[in-house]
C-alpha positions, -999 to +999 in steps of 0.1 A: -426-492-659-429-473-694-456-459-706-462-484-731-468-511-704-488-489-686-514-484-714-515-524-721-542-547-704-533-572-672-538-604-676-542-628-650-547-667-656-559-696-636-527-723-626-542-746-610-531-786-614-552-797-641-537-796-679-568-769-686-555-746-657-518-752-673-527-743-702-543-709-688-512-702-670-493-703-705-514-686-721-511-660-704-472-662-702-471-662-739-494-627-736-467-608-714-439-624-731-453-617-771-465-580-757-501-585-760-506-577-723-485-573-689-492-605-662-498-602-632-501-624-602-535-635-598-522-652-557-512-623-547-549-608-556-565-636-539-540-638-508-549-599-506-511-587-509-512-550-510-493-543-539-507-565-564-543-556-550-535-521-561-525-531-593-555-550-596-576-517-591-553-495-610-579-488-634-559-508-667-586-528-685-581-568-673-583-600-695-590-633-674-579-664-688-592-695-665-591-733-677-629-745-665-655-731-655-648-728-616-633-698-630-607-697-597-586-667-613-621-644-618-637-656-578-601-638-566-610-603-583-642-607-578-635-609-539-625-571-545-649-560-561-630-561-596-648-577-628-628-583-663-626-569-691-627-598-709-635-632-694-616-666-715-626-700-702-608-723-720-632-757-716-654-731-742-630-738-768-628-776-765-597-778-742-603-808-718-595-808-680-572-837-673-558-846-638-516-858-639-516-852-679-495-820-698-522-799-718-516-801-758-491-772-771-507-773-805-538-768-794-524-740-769-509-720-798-538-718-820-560-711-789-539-685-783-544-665-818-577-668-810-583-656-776-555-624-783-580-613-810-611-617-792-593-600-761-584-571-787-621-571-803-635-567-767-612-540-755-612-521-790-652-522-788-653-511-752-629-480-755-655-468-788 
């Protein structure tokens, strides 16, 4: 790992089976993959796997991306202790949670301008 990824945020999403926790676990794909943050597993955290429990408390800020408001992917770092730097729950922003049905793409990419700059206003205001 470089430095560079080192000094960016984790983010962990929800992936559960509804088109909401989908759309969380894409989200958050599109994050690692476009640079915004490194992704991490959030099962691993929640099926207490050394490694990725470490990595969890490595002391990185952490943005939480989970479709509803069960909020699965914040109860597994929360069952260490660990609270995120920034908290997204997508039914906030209108995305329904359907059962057998793809979430909307459209609606993914311009939730996902908006929750990279609200990630980036939070962390920006927490390191001042």
């Amino acid at each position: 790992m470089n430095t560079n990824e080192i000094m960016k945020p984790i983010v962990y999403s929800c992936s559960g089976c509804s088109s909401a926790a989908q759309m969380a676990n894409y989200l958050a794909v599109q994050m690692d993959r476009n640079g915004t943050a490194e992704m991490s597993c959030i099962a691993g955290v929640g099926g207490n796997v050394k490694k990725l429990v470490q990595t969890a408390h490595s002391g990185r800020k952490i943005i939480v991306v989970d479709g509803c408001p069960l909020a699965c992917a914040k109860a597994c770092l929360g069952n260490h202790s660990i609270e995120p730097d920034v908290h997204i729950e997508l039914t906030s922003f209108g995305v329904a949670k359907r059962q057998h049905q793809d979430f909307d793409k459209k609606q993914a990419g311009e939730i996902l301008e908006i929750i990279e700059e609200i990630a980036d206003q939070q962390l920006t205001l927490q390191a001042l």
